[in-house]
N, C-alpha and C positions, 0 to 999 in steps of 0.2 A: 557124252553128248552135251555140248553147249544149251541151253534158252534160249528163244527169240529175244529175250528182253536185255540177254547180257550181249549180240550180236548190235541189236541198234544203241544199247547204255550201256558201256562198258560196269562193271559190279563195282570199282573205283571212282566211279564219277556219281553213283548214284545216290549219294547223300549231298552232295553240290551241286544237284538238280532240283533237289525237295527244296532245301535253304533258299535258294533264290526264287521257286514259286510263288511263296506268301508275299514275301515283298514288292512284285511286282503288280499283286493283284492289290494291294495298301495305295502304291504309288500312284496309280490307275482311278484308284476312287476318290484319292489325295486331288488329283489334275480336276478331276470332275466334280467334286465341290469347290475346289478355287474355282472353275470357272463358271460356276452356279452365282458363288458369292457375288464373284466381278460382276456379274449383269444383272444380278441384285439391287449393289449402291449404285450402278450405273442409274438403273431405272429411279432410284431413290432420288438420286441428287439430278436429273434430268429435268423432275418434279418438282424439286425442291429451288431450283435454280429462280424461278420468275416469285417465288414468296420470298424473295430474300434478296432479291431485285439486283441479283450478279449480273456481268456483261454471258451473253451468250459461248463466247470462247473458252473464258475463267471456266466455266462450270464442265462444257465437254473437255477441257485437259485436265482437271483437278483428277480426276480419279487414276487412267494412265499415266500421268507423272507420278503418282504415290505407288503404285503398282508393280513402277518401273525403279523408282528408288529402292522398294522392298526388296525386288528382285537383284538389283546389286549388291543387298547390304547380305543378301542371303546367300548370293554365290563367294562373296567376300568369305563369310563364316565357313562356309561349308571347305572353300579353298585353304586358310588356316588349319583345319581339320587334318 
């Protein structure tokens, strides 16, 4: 008589079910402190912009442009991979 647990996980998949659990919950928390960080220096440099007498523009694209270059150089690596 079969297990309910080998009829919905087959008993060959079930160590390539666990493996990819952790990781996803890492990648998950990974996304949600980037995007802590980002509205972090966002608020930082929004602030910082009129002491340091930037134009208004400079200062809301300075951080998305680096965020965005990050993010090419990091799909670049990861593609190498």
């Amino acid at each position: 008589m079969r297990m309910l647990s080998d009829l919905i996980v087959p008993s060959d998949m079930d160590g390539c079910l666990k493996v990819h659990a952790g990781s996803v919950g890492i990648k998950i928390f990974g996304g949600i402190m980037l995007g802590m960080c980002f509205l972090l220096f966002n608020s930082l440099l929004s602030s910082m912009g009129p002491l340091v007498s930037w134009p208004a523009l400079l200062m809301a694209l300075t951080l998305p442009l680096l965020c965005f270059l990050l993010a090419l150089v990091g799909l670049r690596w990861v593609s190498k991979a």
